[in-house]
C-alpha positions as CSV (number, residue, x, y, z in Angstrom):
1,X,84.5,115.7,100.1
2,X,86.0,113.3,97.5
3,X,84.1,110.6,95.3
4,X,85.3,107.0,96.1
5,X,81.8,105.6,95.5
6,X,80.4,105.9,91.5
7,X,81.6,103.6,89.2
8,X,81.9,104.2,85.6
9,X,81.6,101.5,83.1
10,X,85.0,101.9,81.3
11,X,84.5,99.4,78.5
12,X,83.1,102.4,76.4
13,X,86.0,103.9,77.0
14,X,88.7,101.2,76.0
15,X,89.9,100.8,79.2
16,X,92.7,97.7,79.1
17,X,91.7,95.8,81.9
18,X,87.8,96.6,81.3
19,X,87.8,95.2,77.6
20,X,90.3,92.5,78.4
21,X,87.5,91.0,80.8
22,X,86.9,87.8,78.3
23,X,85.6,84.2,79.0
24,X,87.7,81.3,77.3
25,X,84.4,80.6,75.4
26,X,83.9,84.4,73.9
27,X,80.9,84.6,76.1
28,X,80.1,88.3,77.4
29,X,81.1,88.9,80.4
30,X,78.0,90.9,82.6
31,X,77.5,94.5,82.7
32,X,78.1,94.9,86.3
33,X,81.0,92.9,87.0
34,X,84.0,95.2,87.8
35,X,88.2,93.9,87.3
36,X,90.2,93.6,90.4
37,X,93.3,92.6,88.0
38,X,95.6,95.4,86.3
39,X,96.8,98.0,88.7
40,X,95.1,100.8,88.5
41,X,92.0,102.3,90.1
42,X,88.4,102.4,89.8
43,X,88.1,105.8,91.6
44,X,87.5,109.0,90.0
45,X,90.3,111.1,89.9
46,X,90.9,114.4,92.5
47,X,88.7,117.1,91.1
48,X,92.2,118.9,91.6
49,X,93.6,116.5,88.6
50,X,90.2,117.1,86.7
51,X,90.3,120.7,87.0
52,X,94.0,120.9,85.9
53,X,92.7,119.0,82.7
54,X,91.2,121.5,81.8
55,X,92.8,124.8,82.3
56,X,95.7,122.2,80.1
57,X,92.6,122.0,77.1
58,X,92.0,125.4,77.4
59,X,95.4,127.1,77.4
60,X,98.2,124.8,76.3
61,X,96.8,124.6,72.8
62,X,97.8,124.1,70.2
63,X,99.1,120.4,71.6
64,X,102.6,120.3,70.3
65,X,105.8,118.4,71.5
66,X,106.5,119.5,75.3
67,X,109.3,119.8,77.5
68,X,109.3,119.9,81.1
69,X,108.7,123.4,82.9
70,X,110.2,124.9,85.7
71,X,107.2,124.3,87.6
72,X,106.7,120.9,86.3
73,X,110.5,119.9,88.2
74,X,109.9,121.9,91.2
75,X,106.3,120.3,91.3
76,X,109.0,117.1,91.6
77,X,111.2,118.3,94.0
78,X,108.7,119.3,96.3
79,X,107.0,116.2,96.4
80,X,110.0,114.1,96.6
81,X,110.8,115.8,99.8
82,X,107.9,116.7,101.5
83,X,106.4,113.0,101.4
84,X,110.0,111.5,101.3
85,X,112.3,113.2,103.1
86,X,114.3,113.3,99.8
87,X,116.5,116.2,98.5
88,X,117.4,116.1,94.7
89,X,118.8,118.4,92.2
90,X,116.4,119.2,89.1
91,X,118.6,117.9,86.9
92,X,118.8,114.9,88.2
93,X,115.3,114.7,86.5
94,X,114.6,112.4,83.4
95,X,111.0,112.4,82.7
96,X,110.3,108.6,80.2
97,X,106.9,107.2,78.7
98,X,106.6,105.0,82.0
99,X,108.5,103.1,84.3
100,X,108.6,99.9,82.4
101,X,109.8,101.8,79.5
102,X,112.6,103.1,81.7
103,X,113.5,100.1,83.5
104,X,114.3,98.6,79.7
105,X,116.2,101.8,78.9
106,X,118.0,101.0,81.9
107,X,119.1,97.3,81.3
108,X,120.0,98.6,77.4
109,X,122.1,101.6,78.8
110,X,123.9,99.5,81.8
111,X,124.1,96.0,80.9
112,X,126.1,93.9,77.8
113,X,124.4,91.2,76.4
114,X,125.3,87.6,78.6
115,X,125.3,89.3,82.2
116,X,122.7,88.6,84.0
117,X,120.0,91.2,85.7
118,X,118.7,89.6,89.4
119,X,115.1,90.0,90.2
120,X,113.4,89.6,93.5
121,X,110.6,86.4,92.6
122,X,107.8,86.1,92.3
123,X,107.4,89.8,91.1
124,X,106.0,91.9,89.1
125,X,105.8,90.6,85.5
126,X,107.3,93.3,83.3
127,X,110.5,92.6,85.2
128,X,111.0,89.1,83.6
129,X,111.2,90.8,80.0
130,X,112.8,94.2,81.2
131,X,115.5,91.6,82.9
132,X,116.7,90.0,79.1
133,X,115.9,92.4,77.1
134,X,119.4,93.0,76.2
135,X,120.6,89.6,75.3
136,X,120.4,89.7,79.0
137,X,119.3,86.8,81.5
138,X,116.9,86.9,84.2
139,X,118.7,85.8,87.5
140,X,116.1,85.0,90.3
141,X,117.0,85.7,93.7
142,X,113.7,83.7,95.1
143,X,111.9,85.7,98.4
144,X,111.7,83.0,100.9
145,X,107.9,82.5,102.0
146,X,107.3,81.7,105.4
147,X,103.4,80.6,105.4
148,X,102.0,84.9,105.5
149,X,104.6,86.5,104.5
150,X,107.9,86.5,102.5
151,X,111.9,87.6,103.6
152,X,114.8,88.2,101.6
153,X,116.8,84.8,100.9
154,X,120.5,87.0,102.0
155,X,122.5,84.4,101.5
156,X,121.3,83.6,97.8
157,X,121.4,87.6,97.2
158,X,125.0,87.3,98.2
159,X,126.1,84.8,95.8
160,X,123.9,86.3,92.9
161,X,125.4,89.4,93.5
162,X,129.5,88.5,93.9
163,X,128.9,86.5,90.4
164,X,130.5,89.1,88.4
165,X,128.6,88.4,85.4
166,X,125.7,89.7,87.4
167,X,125.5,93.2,86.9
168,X,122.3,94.9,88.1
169,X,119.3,94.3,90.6
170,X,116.2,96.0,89.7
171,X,114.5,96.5,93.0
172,X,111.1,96.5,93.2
173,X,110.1,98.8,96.6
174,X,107.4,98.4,97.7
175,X,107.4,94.9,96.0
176,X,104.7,94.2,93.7
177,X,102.5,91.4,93.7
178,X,103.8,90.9,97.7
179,X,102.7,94.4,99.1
180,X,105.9,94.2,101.6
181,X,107.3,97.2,102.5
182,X,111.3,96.4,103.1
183,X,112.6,97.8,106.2
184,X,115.2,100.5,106.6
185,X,117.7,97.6,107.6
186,X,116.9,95.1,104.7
187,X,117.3,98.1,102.1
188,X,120.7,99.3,103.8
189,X,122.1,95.3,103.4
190,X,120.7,95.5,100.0
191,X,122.7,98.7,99.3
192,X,126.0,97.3,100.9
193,X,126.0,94.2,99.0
194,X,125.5,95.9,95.6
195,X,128.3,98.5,96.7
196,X,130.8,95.6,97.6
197,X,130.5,94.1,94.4
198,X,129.9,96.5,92.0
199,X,126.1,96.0,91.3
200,X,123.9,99.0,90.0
201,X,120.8,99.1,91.4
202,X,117.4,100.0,89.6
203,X,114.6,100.4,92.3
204,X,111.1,100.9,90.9
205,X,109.2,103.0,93.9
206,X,106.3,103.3,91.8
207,X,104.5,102.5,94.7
208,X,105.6,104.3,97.2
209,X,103.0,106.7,98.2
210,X,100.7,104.0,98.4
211,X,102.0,103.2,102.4
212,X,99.5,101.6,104.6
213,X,98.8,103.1,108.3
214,X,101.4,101.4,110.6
215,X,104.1,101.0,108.3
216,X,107.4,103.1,107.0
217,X,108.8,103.5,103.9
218,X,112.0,104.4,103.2
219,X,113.7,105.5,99.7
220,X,116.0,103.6,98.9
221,X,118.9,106.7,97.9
222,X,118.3,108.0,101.0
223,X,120.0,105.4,102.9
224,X,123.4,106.5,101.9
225,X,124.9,108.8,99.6
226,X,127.0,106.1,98.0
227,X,123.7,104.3,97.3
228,X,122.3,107.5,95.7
229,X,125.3,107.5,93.6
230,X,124.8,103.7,92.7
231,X,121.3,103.7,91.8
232,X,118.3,104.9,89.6
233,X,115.0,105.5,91.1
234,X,112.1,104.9,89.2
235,X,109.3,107.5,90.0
236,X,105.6,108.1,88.9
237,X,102.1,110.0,89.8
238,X,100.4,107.5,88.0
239,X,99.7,104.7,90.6
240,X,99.2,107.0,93.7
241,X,96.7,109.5,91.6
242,X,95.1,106.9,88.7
243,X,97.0,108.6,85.8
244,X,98.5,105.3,84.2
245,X,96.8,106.6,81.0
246,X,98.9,109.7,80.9
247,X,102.3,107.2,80.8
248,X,104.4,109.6,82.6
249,X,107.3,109.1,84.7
250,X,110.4,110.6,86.9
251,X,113.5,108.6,86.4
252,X,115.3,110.2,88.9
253,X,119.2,109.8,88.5
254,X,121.9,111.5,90.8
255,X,124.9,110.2,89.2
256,X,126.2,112.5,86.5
257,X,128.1,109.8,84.4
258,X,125.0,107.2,84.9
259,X,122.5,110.3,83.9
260,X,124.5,110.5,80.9
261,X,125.1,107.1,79.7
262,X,121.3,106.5,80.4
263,X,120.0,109.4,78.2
264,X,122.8,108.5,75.7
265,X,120.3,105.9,73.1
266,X,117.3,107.3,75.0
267,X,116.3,109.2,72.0
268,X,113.9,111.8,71.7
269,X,112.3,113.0,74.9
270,X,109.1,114.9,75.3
271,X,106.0,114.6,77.5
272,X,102.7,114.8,76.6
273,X,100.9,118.2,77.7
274,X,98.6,117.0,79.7
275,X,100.8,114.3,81.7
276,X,102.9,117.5,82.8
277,X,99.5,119.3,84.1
278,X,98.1,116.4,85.6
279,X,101.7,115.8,87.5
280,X,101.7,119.4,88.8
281,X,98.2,119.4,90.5
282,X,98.5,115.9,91.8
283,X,101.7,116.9,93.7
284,X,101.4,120.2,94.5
285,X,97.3,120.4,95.4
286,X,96.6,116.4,95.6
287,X,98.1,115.3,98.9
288,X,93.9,115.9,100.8
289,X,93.1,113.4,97.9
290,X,95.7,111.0,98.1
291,X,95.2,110.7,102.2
292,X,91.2,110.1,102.0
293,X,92.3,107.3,99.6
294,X,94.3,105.6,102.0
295,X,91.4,105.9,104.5
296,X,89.6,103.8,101.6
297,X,92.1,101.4,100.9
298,X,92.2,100.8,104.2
299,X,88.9,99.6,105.2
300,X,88.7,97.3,102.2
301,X,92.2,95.9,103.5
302,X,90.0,95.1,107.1
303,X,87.1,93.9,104.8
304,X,89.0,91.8,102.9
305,X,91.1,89.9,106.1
306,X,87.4,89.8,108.0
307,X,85.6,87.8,105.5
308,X,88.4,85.8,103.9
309,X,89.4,84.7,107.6
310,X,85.6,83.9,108.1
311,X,84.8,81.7,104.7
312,X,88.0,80.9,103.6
313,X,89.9,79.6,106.4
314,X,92.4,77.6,104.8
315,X,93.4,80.8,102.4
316,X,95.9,82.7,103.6
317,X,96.4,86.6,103.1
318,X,99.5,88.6,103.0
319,X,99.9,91.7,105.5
320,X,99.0,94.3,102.7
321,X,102.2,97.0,103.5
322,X,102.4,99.0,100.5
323,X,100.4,99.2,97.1
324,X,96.5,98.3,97.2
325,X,97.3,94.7,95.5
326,X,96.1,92.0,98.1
327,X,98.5,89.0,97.7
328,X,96.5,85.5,98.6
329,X,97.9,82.3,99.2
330,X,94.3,79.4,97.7
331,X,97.3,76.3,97.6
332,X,95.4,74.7,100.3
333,X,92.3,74.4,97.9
334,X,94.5,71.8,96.5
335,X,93.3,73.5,93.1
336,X,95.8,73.8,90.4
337,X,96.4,76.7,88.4
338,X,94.6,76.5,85.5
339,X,91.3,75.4,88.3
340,X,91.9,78.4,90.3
341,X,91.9,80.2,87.0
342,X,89.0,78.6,86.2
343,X,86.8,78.7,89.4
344,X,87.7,82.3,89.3
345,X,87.1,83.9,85.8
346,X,85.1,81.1,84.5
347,X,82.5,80.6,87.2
348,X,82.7,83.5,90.1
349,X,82.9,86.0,87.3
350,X,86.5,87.3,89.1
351,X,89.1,89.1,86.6
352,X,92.1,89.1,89.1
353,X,95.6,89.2,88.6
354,X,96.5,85.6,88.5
355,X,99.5,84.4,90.9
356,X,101.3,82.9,88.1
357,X,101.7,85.7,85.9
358,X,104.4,86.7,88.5
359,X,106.3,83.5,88.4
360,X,106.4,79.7,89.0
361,X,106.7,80.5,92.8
362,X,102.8,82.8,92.4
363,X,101.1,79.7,91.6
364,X,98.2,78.9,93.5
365,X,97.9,82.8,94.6
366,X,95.7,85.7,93.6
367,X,96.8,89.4,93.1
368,X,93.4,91.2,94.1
369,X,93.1,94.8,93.0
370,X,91.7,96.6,96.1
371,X,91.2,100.1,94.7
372,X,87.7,99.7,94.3
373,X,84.3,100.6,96.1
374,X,84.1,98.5,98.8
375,X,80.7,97.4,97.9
376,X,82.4,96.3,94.3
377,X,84.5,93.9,96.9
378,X,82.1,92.7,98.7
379,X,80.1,92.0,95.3
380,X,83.0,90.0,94.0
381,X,83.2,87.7,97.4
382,X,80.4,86.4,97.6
383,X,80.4,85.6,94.2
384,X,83.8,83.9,94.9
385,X,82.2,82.4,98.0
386,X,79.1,81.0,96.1
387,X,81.5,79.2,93.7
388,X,83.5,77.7,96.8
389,X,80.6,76.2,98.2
390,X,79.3,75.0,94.9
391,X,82.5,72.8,94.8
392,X,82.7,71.4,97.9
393,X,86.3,73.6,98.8
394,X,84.5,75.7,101.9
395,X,81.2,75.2,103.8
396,X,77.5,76.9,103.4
397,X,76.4,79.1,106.6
């Protein structure tokens, strides 16, 4: 029923990540080669979305500033619990020009300049700059790696969070480049430790449709009602559907006095016509689309722990929890980072997200984008696979 095969060449249509495909040398990179590095996808979107589009082009001309609708919030609602289990108010509604957008709106509207913002490392990058972006300081509460997977250093938390210079945690859940879905329990110790000493906590769930088969995740506000009161949740279509484009976001706040003091410099508000109709459809006739993507996502999650267990043995892969980002561990290549960087873009022809960009503790790793045709990953391996071998780093078959 749905398209997750064609392909479009999105250089003609100045797609970032497409024309941000560039060897060090300024040499072309080849038609066919596809990015696995910015998140988000190379799947059509639902002909739902599409079809919204246009009923937008057709009757919401002319294209002047918008406000939300009453459908536009309810679309929200619904979502948030039917998928959720998550009952808000309307207005606890604050629609922003993207999540990282808000996340800086929210360390301006919170924090005074000198305290310090803590951030879950390595993580997603846009967090380092969100973090001091106030006169602020980035406070790194490091996730503890245990050889395939990572867990939350409590005790450092603990101390980062009773410094009471240390005002906010910005939470990314699921966490982003990891793919680790937190657990009901690690949330709810999260939640009591920023209650106990006064921390506000900003959790970016931009990701958190995107749940692979076996695994749970739980909003963070719906822990506890004290933690909806101490806490703004960070809320988008754009990664679940592929409407990054449309830079459209629900900052959803429950706390009247935080709603207030966040909407306070915020300035001018409006979204952009067709970000409200593509939100609408997705939520209220997307859910068919969003669960044959998971289907998808899926089997190139098996694909990808099949053949990286068969030619790269000493590479270790991350259980992929949440989001379609693969997180690799190549340090046993004994490559450094700018050869990784190298083997990758240079000679395999491989535009990935690489593990440094997240931090000094992602060196050595490779984000890999997954929301692609399969065959588009299979493409990219072997090309990886051809450039291992050339060097020596795995064996020929």
């Amino acid at each position: 029923m749905y398209d997750f095969t064609t392909v479009k060449n999105r250089r003609l249509n100045g797609a970032s990540k497409w024309t941000g495909m560039k060897k060090a040398d300024g040499t072309p990179v080849r038609e066919d080669i596809v990015p696995l590095s910015v998140a988000d996808m190379e799947f059509v979107n639902a002909p739902e979305i599409v079809a919204a589009m246009h009923r937008c082009a057709d009757e919401m001309t002319p294209y002047g500033y918008q406000n939300v609708t009453e459908g536009y919030l309810d679309a929200v609602v619904y979502w948030l619990k039917h998928r959720h289990q998550w009952t808000i108010d309307p207005e606890w509604i604050v629609i922003s020009q993207g999540v990282v957008k808000a996340l800086n709106q929210a360390v301006k509207a919170f924090t005074k300049p000198g305290e310090g913002v803590v951030i879950m490392t390595p993580v997603y990058y846009p967090f380092y700059s969100a973090a001091a972006c106030n006169g602020t300081h980035v406070v790194e509460n490091p996730l503890i790696l245990c050889e395939d997977h990572y867990e939350i250093d409590f005790e450092d938390l603990k101390l980062k969070l009773a410094d009471p210079m240390n005002t906010m945690l910005i939470l990314c859940t699921p966490h982003n480049p990891i793919g680790k879905v937190f657990s009901y329990e690690e949330l709810k110790q999260i939640g009591e430790l920023a209650l106990k000493y006064g921390v506000l906590i900003v959790a970016d769930e931009i990701h958190n449709d995107l749940i692979m088969p076996g695994f749970t995740h739980t909003m963070f506000p719906t822990i506890d009602k004290a933690f909806e009161e101490n806490c703004i949740v960070c809320t988008s279509p754009s990664k679940t559907f592929n409407l990054a484009g449309m830079s459209n976001a629900n900052i959803i706040i429950p706390n009247q006095a935080l709603r207030e003091q966040y909407l306070k410099d915020a300035g001018f508000i409006h979204i952009n016509p067709f970000a409200l109709a593509s939100c609408v459809a997705a939520y209220r006739e997307g859910e068919a689309w969003l669960s044959a993507l998971i289907e998808v996502l899926s089997e190139n999650v098996r694909f990808m722990n099949e053949y990286i267990k068969q030619y790269f043995p000493k590479a270790i892969v991350h259980e992929l929890q949440g989001t379609y980002l693969l997180w690799v561990d190549f340090r046993a290549y004994d490559l450094n980072k700018d050869e990784l960087e190298h083997l990758m873009r240079e000679e395999a022809d491989l535009f990935l997200d690489e593990g440094y960009l997240f931090g000094k503790a992602g060196e050595g790793f490779e984000r890999i984008n997954l929301a692609v045709p399969t065959q588009i990953l299979k493409d990219a391996m072997a090309r990886m696979r051809q450039v291992f071998i050339k060097h020596s780093l795995i064996e020929a078959e």
